[in-house]
N, C-alpha and C positions, 0 to 999 in steps of 0.2 A: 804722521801719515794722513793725508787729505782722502777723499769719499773717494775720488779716481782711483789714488793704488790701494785706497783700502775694497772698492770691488771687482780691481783685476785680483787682489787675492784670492776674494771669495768664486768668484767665477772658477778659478783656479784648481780651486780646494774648496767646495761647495759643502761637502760634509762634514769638514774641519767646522764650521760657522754653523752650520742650521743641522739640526736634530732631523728635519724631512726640508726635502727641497721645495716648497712652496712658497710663491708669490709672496703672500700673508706673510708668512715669517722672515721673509728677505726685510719687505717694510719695516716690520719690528726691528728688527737688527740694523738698518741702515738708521731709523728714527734715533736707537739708544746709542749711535754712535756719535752721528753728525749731533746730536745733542750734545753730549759730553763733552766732542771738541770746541762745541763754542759755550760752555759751559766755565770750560776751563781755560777759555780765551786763546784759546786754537782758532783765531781766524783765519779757515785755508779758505784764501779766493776760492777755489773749487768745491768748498762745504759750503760758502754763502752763496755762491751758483746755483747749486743744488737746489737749496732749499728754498730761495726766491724764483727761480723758472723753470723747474721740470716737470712740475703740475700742469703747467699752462703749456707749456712748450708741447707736451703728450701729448694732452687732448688737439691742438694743433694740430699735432702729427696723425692721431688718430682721425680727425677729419679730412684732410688733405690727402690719406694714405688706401684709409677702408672704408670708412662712412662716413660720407658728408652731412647726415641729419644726426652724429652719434650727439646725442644731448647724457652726460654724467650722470648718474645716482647723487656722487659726491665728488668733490676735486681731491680724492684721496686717490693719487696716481696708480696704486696697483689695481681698483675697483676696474677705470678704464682699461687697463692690459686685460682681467679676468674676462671681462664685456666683449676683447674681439680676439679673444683667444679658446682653442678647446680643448686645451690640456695643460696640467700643470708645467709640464716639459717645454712646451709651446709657450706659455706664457714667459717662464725664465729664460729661453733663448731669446725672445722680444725684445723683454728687461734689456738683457747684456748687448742686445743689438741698438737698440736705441742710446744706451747711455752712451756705447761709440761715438755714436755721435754727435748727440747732444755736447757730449764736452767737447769737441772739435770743434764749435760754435762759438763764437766770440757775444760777448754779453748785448752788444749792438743787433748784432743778426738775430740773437733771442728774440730782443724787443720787438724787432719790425715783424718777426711770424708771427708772433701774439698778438701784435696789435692786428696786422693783417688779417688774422682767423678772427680777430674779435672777442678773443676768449678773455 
């Protein structure tokens, strides 16, 4: 299972996967996955998507969407969701919303909004 159907599960079944629904711990649990599948030489196009542009791609999105001056703490993508979000519920609907998309994006379209943003 690649990071796509592995977070329409969790989206799905959110308490199945996380003890409390928070940001924080999706990270966790998405990091100790996509780890392990390429760990264990699970190269899914979609975990090495993942992990090479959705840091960049976010903040991207987070400047192009809600603040043009948003400058990161860190490129630790849930940090930016908590920064233009006000509730943990809010934050996870973002998550889910965004990753929609993002993986509808072709590895090319990645590149040129990141380069574009400059991020």
């Amino acid at each position: 299972m690649n990071i796509k159907e592995y977070l329409s599960a969790v989206q799905n079944r959110p308490r199945m996967y996380l003890e409390e629904e928070r940001l924080d711990y999706l990270y966790h649990l998405i990091l100790g996955y996509v780890g392990s599948n390429l760990a264990n030489e699970k190269n899914y196009k979609e975990d090495l998507k993942f992990v090479s542009y959705f840091s960049r791609w976010l903040l991207a999105w987070v400047r192009s969407h809600m603040n043009q001056n948003y400058e990161p703490k860190t490129m630790i993508w849930y940090h930016a969701i908590k920064d233009v979000t006000s509730s943990e519920n809010e934050a996870i609907e973002l998550f889910f919303k965004l990753c929609d998309e993002f993986f509808q994006l072709d590895e090319e379209t990645l590149k040129k909004i990141i380069d574009e943003a400059d991020v």
